[in-house]
PLY file of the C-alpha trace (Angstrom):
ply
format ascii 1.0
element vertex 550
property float x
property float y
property float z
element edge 549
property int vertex1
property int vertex2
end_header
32.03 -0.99 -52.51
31.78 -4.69 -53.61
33.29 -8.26 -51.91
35.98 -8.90 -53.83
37.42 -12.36 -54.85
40.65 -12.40 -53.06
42.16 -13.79 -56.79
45.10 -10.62 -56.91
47.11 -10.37 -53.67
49.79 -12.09 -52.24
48.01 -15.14 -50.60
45.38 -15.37 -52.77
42.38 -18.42 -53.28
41.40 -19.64 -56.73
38.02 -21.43 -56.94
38.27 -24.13 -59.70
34.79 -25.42 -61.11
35.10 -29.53 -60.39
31.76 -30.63 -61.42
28.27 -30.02 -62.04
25.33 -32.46 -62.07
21.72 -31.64 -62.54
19.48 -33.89 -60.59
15.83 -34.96 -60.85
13.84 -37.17 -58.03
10.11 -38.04 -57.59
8.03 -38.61 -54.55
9.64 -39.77 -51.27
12.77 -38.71 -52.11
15.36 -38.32 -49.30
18.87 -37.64 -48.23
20.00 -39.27 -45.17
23.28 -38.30 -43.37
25.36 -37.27 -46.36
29.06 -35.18 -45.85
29.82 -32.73 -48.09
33.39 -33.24 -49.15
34.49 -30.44 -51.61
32.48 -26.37 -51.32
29.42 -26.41 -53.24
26.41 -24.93 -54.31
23.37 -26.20 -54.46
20.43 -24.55 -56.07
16.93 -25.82 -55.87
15.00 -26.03 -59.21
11.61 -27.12 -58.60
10.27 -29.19 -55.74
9.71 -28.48 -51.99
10.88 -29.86 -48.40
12.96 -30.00 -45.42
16.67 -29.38 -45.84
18.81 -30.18 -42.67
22.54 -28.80 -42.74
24.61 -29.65 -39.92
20.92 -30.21 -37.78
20.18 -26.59 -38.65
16.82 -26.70 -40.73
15.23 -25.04 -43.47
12.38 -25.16 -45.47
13.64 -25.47 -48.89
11.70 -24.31 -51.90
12.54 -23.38 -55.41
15.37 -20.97 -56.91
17.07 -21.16 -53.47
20.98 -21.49 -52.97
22.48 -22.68 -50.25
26.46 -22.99 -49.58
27.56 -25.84 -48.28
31.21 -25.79 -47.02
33.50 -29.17 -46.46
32.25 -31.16 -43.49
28.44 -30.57 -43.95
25.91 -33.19 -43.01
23.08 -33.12 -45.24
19.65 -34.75 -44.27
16.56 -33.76 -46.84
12.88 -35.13 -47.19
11.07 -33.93 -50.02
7.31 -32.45 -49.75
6.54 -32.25 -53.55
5.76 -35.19 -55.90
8.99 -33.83 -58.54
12.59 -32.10 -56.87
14.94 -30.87 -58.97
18.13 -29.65 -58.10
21.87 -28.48 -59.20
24.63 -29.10 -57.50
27.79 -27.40 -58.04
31.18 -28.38 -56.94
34.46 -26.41 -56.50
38.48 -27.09 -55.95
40.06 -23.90 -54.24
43.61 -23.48 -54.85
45.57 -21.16 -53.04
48.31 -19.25 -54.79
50.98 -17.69 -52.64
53.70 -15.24 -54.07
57.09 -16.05 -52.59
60.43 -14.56 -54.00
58.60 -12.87 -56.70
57.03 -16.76 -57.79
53.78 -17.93 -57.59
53.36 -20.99 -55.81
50.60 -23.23 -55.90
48.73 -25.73 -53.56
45.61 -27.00 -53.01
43.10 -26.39 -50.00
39.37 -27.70 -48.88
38.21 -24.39 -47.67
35.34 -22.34 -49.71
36.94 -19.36 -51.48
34.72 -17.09 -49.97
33.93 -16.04 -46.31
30.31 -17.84 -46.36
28.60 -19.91 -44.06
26.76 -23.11 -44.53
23.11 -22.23 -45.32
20.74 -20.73 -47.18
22.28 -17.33 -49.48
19.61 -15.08 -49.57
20.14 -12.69 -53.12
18.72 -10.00 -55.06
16.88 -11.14 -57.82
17.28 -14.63 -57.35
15.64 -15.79 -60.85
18.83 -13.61 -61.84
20.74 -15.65 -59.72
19.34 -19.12 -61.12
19.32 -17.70 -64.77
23.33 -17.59 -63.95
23.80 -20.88 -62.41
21.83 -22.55 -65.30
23.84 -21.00 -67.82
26.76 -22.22 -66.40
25.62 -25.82 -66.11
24.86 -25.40 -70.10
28.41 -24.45 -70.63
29.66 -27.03 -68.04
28.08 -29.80 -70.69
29.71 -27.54 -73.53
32.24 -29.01 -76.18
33.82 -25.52 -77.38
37.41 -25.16 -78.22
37.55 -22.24 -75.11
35.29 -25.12 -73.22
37.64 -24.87 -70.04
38.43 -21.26 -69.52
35.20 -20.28 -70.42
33.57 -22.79 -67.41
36.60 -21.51 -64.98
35.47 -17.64 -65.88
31.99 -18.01 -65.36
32.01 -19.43 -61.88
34.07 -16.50 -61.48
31.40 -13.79 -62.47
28.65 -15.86 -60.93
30.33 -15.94 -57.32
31.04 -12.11 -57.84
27.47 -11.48 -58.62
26.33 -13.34 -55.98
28.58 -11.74 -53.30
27.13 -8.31 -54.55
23.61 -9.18 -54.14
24.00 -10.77 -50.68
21.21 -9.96 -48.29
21.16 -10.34 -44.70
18.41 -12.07 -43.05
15.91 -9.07 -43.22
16.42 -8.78 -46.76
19.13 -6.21 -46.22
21.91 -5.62 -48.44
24.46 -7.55 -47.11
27.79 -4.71 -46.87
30.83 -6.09 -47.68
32.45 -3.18 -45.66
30.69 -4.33 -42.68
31.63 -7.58 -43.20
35.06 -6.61 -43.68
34.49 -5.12 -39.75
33.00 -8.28 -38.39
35.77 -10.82 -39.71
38.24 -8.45 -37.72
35.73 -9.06 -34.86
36.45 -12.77 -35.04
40.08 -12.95 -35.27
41.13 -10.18 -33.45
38.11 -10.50 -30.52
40.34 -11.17 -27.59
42.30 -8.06 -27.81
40.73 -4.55 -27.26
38.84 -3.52 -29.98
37.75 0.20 -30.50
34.93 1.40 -32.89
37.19 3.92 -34.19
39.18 0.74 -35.34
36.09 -0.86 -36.96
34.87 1.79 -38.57
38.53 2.46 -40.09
37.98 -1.22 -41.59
35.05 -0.49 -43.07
36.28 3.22 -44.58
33.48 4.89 -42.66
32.84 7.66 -40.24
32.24 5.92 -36.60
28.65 7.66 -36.11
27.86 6.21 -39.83
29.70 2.85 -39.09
27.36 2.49 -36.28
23.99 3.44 -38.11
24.67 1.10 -41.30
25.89 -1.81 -38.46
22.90 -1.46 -37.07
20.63 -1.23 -39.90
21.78 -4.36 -41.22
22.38 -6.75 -38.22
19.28 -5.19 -35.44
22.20 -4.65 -33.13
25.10 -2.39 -32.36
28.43 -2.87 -33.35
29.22 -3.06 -29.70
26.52 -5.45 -28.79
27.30 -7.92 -31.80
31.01 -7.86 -30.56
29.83 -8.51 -27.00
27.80 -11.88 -28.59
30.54 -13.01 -30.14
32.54 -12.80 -26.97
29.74 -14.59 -25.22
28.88 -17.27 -27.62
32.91 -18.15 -28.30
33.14 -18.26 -24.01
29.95 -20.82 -24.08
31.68 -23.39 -26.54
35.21 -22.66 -23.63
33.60 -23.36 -20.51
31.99 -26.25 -22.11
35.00 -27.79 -22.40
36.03 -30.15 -18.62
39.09 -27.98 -18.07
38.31 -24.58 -18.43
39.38 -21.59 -16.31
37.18 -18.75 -15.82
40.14 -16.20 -15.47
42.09 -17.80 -18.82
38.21 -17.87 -20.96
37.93 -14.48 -19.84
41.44 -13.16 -21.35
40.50 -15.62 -24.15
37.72 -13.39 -25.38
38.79 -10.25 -24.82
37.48 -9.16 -21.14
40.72 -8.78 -19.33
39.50 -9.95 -15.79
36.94 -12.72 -14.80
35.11 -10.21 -12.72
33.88 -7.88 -15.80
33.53 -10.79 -18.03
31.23 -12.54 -15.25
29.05 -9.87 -15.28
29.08 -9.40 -18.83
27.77 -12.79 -19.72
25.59 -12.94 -16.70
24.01 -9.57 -18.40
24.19 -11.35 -21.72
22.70 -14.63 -20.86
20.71 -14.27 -17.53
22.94 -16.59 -15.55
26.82 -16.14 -14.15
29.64 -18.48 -16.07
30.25 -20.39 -13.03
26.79 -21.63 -13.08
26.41 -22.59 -17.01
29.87 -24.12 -15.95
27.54 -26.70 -13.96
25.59 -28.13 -16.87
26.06 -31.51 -16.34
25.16 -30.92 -12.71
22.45 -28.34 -12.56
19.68 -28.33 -10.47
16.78 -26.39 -12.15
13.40 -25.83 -11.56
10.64 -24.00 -13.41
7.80 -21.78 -13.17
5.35 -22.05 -16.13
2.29 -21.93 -17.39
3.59 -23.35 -20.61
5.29 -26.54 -20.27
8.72 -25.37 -19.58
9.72 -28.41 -17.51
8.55 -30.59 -21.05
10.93 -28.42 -22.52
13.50 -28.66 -19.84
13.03 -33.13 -19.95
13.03 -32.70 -23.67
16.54 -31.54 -23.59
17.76 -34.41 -21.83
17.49 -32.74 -17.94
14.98 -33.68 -15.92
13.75 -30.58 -13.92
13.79 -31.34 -9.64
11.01 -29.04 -9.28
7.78 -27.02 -11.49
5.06 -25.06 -10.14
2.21 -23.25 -12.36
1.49 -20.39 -10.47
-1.08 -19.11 -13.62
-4.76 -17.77 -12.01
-6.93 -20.84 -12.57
-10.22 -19.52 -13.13
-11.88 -22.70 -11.13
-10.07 -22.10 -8.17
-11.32 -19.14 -5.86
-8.82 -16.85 -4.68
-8.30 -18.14 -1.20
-7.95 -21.28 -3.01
-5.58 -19.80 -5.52
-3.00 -18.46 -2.90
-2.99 -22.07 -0.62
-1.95 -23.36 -3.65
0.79 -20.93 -5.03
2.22 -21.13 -1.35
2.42 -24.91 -1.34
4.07 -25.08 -4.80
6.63 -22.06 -3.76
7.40 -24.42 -0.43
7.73 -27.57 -2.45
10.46 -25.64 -4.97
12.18 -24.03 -1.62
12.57 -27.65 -0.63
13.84 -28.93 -3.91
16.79 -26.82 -3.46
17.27 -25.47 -7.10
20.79 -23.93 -8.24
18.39 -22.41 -11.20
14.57 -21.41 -11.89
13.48 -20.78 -14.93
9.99 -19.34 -15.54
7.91 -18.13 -18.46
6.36 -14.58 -18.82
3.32 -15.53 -17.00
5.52 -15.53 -13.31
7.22 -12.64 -14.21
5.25 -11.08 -10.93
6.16 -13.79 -8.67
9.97 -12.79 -9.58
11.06 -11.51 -6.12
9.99 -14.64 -4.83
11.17 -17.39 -6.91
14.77 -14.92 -6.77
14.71 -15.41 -2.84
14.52 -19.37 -3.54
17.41 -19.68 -6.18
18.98 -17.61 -9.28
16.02 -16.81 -11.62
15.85 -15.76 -15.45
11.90 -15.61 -16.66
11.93 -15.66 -20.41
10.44 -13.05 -22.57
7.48 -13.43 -23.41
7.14 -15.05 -27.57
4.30 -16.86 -29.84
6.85 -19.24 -31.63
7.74 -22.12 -29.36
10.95 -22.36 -30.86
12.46 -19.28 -29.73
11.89 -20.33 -25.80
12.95 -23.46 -26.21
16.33 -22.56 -27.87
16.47 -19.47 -24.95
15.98 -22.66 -22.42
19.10 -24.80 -24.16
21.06 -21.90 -24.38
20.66 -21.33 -20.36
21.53 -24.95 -19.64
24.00 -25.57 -22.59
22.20 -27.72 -24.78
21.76 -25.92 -27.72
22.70 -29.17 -29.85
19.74 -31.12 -28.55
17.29 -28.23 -29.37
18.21 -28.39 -32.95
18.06 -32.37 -32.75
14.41 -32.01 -31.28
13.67 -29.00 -34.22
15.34 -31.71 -37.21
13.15 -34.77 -35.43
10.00 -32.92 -35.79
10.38 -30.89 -38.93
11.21 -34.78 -40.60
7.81 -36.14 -38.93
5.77 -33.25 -39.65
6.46 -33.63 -43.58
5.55 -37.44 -43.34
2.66 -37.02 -40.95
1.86 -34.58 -43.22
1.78 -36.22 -46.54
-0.64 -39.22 -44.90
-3.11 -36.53 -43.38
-3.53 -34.98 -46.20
-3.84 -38.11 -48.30
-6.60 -38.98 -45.63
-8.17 -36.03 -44.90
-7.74 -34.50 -48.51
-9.84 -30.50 -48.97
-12.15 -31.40 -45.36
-12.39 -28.95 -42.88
-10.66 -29.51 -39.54
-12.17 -26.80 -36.21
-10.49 -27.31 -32.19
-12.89 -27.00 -29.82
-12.06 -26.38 -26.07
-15.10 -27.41 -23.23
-14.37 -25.69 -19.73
-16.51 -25.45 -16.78
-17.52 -21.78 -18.13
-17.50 -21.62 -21.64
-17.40 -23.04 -25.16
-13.91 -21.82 -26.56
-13.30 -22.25 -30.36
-9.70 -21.70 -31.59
-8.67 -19.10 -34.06
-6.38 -19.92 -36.90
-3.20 -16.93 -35.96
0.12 -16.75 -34.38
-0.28 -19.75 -31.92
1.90 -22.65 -32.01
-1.10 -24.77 -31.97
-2.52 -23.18 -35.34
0.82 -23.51 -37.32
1.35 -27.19 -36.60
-2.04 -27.77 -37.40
-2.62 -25.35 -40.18
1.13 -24.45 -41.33
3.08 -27.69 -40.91
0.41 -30.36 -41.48
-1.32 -28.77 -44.39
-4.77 -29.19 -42.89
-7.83 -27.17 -43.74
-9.50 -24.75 -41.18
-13.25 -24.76 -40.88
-14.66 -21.60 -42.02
-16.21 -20.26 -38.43
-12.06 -19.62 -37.94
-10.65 -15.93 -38.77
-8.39 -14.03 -37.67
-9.72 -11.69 -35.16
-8.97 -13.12 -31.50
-6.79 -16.12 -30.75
-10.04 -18.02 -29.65
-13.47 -17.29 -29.33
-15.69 -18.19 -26.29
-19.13 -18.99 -26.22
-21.86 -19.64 -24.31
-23.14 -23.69 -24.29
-26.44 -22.48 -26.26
-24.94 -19.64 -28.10
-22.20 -21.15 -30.14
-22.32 -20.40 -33.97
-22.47 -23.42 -36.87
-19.96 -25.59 -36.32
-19.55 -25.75 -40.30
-16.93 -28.16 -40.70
-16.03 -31.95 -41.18
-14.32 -32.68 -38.27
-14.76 -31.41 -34.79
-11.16 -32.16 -32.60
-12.88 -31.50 -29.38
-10.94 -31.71 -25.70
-12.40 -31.45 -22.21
-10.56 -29.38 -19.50
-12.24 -31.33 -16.64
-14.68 -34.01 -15.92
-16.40 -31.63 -13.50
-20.21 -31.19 -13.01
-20.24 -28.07 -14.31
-17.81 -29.40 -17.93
-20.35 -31.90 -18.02
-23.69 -29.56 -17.46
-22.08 -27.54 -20.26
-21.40 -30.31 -22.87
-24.98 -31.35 -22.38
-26.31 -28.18 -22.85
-24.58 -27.69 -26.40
-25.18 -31.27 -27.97
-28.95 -29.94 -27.57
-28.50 -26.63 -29.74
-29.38 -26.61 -33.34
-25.99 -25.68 -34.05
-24.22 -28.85 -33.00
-27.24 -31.23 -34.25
-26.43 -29.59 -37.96
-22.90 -29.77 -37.95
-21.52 -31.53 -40.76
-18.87 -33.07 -37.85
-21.44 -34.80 -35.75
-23.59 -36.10 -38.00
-20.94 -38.35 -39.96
-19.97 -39.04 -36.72
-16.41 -37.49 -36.74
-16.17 -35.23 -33.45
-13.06 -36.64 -31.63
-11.78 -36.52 -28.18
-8.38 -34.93 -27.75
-6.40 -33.92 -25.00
-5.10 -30.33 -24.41
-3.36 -29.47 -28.10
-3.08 -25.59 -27.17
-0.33 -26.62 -23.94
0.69 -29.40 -25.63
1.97 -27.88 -28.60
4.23 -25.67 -26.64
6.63 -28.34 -26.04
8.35 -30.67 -28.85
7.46 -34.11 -27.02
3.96 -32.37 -26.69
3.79 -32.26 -30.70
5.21 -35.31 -30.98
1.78 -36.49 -29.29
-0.29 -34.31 -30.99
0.67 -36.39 -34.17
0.70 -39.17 -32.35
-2.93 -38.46 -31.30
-3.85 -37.52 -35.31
-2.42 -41.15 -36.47
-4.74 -42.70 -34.12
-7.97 -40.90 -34.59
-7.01 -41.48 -38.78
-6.39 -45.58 -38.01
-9.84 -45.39 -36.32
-11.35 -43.68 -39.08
-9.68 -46.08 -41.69
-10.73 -48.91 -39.38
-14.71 -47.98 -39.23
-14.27 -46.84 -42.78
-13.69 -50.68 -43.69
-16.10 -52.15 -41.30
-18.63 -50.07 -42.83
-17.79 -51.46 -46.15
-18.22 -54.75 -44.94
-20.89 -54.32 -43.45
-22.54 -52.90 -46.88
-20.88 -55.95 -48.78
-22.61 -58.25 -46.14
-26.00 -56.25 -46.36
-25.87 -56.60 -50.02
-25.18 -60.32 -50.08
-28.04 -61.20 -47.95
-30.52 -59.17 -49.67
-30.09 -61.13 -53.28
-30.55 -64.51 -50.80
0 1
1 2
2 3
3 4
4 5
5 6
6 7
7 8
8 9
9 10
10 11
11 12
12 13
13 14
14 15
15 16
16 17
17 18
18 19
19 20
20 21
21 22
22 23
23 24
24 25
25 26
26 27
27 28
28 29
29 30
30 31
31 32
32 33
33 34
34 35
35 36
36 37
37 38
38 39
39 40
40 41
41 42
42 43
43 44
44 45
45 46
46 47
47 48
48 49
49 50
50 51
51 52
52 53
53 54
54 55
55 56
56 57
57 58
58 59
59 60
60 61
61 62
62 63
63 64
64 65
65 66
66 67
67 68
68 69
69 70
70 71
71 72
72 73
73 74
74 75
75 76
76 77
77 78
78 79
79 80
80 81
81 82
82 83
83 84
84 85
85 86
86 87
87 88
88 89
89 90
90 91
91 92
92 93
93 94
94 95
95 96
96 97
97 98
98 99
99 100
100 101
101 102
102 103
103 104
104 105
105 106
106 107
107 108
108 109
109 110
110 111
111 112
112 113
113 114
114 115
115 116
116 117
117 118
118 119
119 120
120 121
121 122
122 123
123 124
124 125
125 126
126 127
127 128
128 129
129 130
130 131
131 132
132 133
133 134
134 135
135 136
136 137
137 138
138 139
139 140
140 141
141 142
142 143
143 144
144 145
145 146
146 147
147 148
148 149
149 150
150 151
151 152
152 153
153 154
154 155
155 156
156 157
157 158
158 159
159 160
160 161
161 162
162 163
163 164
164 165
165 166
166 167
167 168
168 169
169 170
170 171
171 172
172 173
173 174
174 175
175 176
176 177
177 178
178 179
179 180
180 181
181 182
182 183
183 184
184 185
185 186
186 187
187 188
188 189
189 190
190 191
191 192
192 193
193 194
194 195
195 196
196 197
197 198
198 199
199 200
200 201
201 202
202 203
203 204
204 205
205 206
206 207
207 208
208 209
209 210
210 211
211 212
212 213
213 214
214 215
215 216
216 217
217 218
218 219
219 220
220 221
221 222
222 223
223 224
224 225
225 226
226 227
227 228
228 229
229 230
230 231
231 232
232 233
233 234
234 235
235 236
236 237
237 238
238 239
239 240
240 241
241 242
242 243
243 244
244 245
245 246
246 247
247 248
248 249
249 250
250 251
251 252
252 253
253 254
254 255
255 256
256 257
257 258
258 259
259 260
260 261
261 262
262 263
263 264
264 265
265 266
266 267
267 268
268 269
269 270
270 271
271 272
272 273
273 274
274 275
275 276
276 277
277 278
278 279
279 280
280 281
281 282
282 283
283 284
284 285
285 286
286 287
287 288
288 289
289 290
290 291
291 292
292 293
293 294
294 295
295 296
296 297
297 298
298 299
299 300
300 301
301 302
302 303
303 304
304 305
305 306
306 307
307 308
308 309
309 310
310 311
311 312
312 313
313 314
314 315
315 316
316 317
317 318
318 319
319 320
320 321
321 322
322 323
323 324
324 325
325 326
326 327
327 328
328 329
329 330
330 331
331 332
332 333
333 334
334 335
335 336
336 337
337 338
338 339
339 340
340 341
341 342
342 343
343 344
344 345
345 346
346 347
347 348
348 349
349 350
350 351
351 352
352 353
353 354
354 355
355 356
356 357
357 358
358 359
359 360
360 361
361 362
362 363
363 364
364 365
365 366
366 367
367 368
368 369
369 370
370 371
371 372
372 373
373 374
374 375
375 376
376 377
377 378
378 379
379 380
380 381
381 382
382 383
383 384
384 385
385 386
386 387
387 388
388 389
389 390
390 391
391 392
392 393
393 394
394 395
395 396
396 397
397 398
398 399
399 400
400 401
401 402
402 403
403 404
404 405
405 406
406 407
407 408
408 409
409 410
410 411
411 412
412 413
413 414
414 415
415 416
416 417
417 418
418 419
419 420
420 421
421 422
422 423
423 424
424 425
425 426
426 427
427 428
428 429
429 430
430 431
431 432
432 433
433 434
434 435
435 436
436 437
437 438
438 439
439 440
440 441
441 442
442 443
443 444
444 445
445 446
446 447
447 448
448 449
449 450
450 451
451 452
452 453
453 454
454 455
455 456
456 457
457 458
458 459
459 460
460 461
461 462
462 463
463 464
464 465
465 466
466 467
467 468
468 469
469 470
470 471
471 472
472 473
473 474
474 475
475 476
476 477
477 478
478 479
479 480
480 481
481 482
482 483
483 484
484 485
485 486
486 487
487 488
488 489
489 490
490 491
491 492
492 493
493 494
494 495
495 496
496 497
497 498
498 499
499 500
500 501
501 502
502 503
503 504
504 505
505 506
506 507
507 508
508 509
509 510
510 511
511 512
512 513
513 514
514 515
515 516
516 517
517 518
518 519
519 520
520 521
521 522
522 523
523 524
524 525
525 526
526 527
527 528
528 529
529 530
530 531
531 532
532 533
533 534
534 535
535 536
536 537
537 538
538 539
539 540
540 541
541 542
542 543
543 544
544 545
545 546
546 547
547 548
548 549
């Protein structure tokens, strides 16, 4: 069964080709703040970059399509030196039958039930094949010139709603969708799964299996988030009633509803209703309270309760009971910890109302889980668009500086040598992934770092060494010593052109998006100071050079 273009009923919604333009930029090229007026499509010929639609971002590459519906904001930075793009616009009429006579009127909405974003489809050179042959018949001159244009949009945005995919690839179901629009305008009245999988024309146990295949969830649970996420934009909102936003969204009574969204979110509705207010603390190991200041909320208590392997463990405990005191004082009405306190749970839960996040490699994912539990979802994607922009222009002048060289991160502690590996650490991906710079060849891919004794470290084979120091102690320093007089750090490439640069701690840091905003920050400076010796060397030569023919 295929999505149909509502184009036969009684209420029906013509899409009307209005224009096509084929564009072509060069390096530097950007879109700032831009509203999209009419539905369009825009598909991506050539060229690479960030794409920002309605502070949702995307890395944008070639033969994508993305819809953009009426209202969009549109920020873009291109990567590559060429981008090359079509854009195609639409008019949607609406046709309504009344009295046996069609009646015609205009409307802004897109004809189909798509949301702004990327359109993931089957063979998408298909797909771009299709939207380029309509742009050739767009610039057409033929007799049939203006059906022909109107027909082909028609078959394209049929071909595209059958080769839909969901986000893991998928077929995208129009059945099921068919089930999930019902969800939406129908969610605040009871809603069976005999009734949904009527919608769809399926059995209910085979309703739920294909639901589930496609969207990772239930039918039940997906319903439930719905619910949830329409009762978050509600008790946003100054006036709100628990007992009305409860009805609202199909619960019935504010008790069940409370307990649903305290199940679905970690914290009860009368709390997130505080958001303004909110006391919260946090427990981390990674920079949650960066997070927490990041999103505009300034946390009135953190502890790191994480073993630290200097301290001793009569040591260790003095100090987790003095930071546990210090956030009983603070009086928290939340505490939010990361999956290294998950053990200190039952105590941090006698203090205040605690949610410890699960534990995840991309730093995105807790710090959207973080907004979400403090309603500030908006300033997470703000702080995603702010660095995705910077990264592509920090980007572009590190690699103009540091062209093919070889970069290697080198941690000194009062134990060991620790080198880190290039895998699935935020660290390596802003450094390797969104940067564009060059690991040294000592990295792989077997352990997230490697630790070493001071007189046992491999060749540091690379150009330059990023090095940071945990402590000052006598033992960091004993340690450093010790290595600077092994054969392996006399050879490197690094030290002797003189490139081995202090840094502070990148692998916390880059947990945290003001922490990678200094991370770059740190990168521009060490590349001015290497410009800046770069040119007093020169001078230096020109000088030497002018004395000699004296």
């Amino acid at each position: 069964m295929t999505e149909q273009l509502p184009f036969i009923s009684e209420t029906s919604s013509l899409p009307l080709l209005s224009s096509m333009c084929r564009v072509r930029r060069g390096e530097h090229f950007r879109v700032q703040g831009k509203t999209v007026s009419r539905p369009m499509l825009c598909l991506i010929l050539q060229g690479d970059g960030v794409l920002v639609l309605n502070d949702t971002v995307y890395t944008a590459e070639a033969n994508q399509l993305y819809v953009l519906k009426p209202g969009t904001t549109i920020e873009a930075a291109a990567r590559s030196a060429v981008t090359e793009f079509i854009i195609l616009s639409m008019d949607t009429v609406c046709l309504q039958q009344v009295r046996g006579q069609w009646k015609m009127s205009s409307s802004s909405g897109f004809p189909l039930d798509w949301e702004t974003g990327r359109l993931m489809v089957r063979h998408d050179q298909q797909a771009r094949a299709r939207v380029e042959q309509l742009y050739e018949a767009y610039r057409g001159v033929h007799p049939d010139h203006f059906i022909s244009i109107h027909s082909q949009l028609h078959e394209l945005l049929q071909y595209l709603s059958e080769n839909r995919l969901e986000e893991n690839y998928e077929k995208v179901d129009p059945a099921l969708e068919r089930s999930i629009m019902y969800m939406r305008r129908f969610m605040s009245e009871g809603i069976s799964m005999d009734q949904l999988a009527k919608i769809a024309g399926l059995t209910p146990s085979s309703y739920s299996r294909s639901f589930k295949k496609a969207k990772g969830m239930s039918p039940t649970d997906y319903l439930n988030r719905l619910r949830i996420d329409e009762a978050k934009k509600q008790l946003n909102q100054e006036s709100c009633v628990l007992k009305d936003v409860a009805v609202s969204v199909g619960y019935g009574n504010e008790y069940y509803f409370s307990r649903k969204f305290k199940q679905t979110l970690g914290i009860a509705p009368s709390l997130y209703m505080k958001k303004d207010q909110i006391r919260v603390a946090t427990a981390s190991k990674m920079g949650l309270h960066e997070n927490l200041s990041s999103l505009g909320l300034h946390p009135v208590a953190a502890m790191d309760g994480f073993h630290d392997r200097e301290l001793d463990e009569v040591e260790q405990q003095q100090r987790l009971a003095t930071q546990l005191e210090k956030l009983r004082q603070a009086k928290p009405d939340l505490i939010i910890g990361d999956f290294y306190h998950q053990t200190y749970y039952d105590k941090l839960k006698s203090i205040a109302p605690t949610v410890i996040l699960d534990q995840a490699h991309d730093w995105k994912e807790n710090h959207l889980r973080l907004a979400e539990l403090v309603g500030r979802e908006q300033q997470a994607l703000q702080n995603f668009k702010q660095l995705e922009l910077r990264n592509l222009d920090i980007g572009l002048r590190l690699k103009h500086h540091f062209g093919q060289e070889r970069i290697m991160l080198m941690q000194v502690t009062n134990q060991s040598i620790r080198l880190q590996e290039n895998i699935e650490h935020p660290l390596n991906r802003l450094i390797y992934g969104e940067l564009g710079l060059n690991p040294a060849q000592i990295i792989s891919s077997d352990f997230m770092t490697d630790e070493y004794a001071a007189d046992s470290i491999p060749m540091l084979d690379t150009d330059h060494l990023f090095m940071n120091r945990v402590s000052n102690s006598p033992a960091s320093e004993k340690l450093l010593r010790r290595m600077k007089q092994t054969s392996a750090w006399n050879r490197s490439s690094a030290v002797l052109k003189g490139n081995v640069h202090d840094i502070s701690d990148w692998s916390v840091l880059s947990w945290t998006p003001n922490g990678r905003h200094q991370i770059m920050d740190e990168l521009e400076q060490i590349v001015q100071q290497l410009v800046t010796l770069s040119h007093v060397g020169l001078i230096g030569q020109l000088q030497s050079m002018s004395f000699s023919s004296l």
